[in-house]
N, C-alpha and C positions, 0 to 999 in steps of 0.2 A: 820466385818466392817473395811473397809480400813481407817488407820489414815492420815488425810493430813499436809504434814511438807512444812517448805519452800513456804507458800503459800503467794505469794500476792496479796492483794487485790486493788483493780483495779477499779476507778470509772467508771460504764458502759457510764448509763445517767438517768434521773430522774423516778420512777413510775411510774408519767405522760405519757413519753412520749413513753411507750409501748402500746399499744391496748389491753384491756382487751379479754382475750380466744384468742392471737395474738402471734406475734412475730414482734421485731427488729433487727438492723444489729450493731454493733459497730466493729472498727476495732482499732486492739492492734499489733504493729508492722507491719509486714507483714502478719500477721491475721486477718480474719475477722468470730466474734464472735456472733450467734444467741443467742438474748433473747429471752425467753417465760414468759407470763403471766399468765397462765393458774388458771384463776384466781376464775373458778367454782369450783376450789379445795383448791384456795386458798396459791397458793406454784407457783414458780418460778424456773427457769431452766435455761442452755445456753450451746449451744452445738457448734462444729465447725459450720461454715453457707453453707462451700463445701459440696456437695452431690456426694460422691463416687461413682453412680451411671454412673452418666454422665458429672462428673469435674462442676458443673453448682452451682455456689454461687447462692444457691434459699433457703436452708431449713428456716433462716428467715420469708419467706414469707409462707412458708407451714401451713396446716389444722393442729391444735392440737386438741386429744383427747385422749383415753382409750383402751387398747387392752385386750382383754379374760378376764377372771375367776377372774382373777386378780386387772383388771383394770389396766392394768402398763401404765403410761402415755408415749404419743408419740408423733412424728412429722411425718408427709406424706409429700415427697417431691412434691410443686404443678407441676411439670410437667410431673413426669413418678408418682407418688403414692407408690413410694419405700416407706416404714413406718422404723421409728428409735425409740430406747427406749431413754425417755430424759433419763433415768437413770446411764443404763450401755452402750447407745452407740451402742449397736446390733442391727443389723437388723431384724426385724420381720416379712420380709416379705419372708424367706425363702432364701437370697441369704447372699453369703457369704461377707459383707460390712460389715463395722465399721465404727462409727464416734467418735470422741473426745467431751466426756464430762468434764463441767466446776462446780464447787458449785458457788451455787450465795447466798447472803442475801443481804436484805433492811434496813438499816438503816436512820430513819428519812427523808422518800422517796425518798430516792437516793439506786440504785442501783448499788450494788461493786460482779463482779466476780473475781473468784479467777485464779490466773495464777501461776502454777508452778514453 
């Protein structure tokens, strides 16, 4: 298990204002940060929102669900269907992509990711 140091945490935006089994966009500097709700499971995610694919700020907007044996939870880019692990950031779909994952927790329904 990797240890996070140096981590600050970062008001996204409230509970509320994600879509439940959804995603939102927040932007931290020159970044702009996808939230997940994934809320059939009950846990929460945020990944970069750039889609390495084809440079297209969408993963936000993408289909979340479950991949393999596993179920390891993911995002599908809505316009090409490139799929991402929220977890570790690979790509599942057999190419070679990455994207940058973030820890998130909920405190008293506000939503804080962590930045580096």
């Amino acid at each position: 298990m990797e240890v996070l140091a140096d981590i600050e945490w970062v008001l996204a935006c409230y509970a509320d204002d994600v879509p439940e089994n959804g995603g939102a966009c927040m932007k931290h500097g020159d970044e702009q940060i996808a939230i997940y709700n994934f809320s059939r499971r009950g846990e929460w995610y945020a990944t970069q929102n750039l889609c390495p694919h084809k440079q297209q700020m969408a993963l936000s907007r993408g289909m979340i669900g479950s991949a393999g044996e596993s179920c390891e939870p993911k995002v599908a880019c809505p316009f090409h269907k490139k799929t991402f692990s929220l977890i570790s950031g690979e790509c599942l779909s057999g190419d070679d992509y990455q994207i940058k994952t973030y820890p998130v927790k909920v405190v008293e329904g506000k939503v804080y990711v962590g930045i580096a």
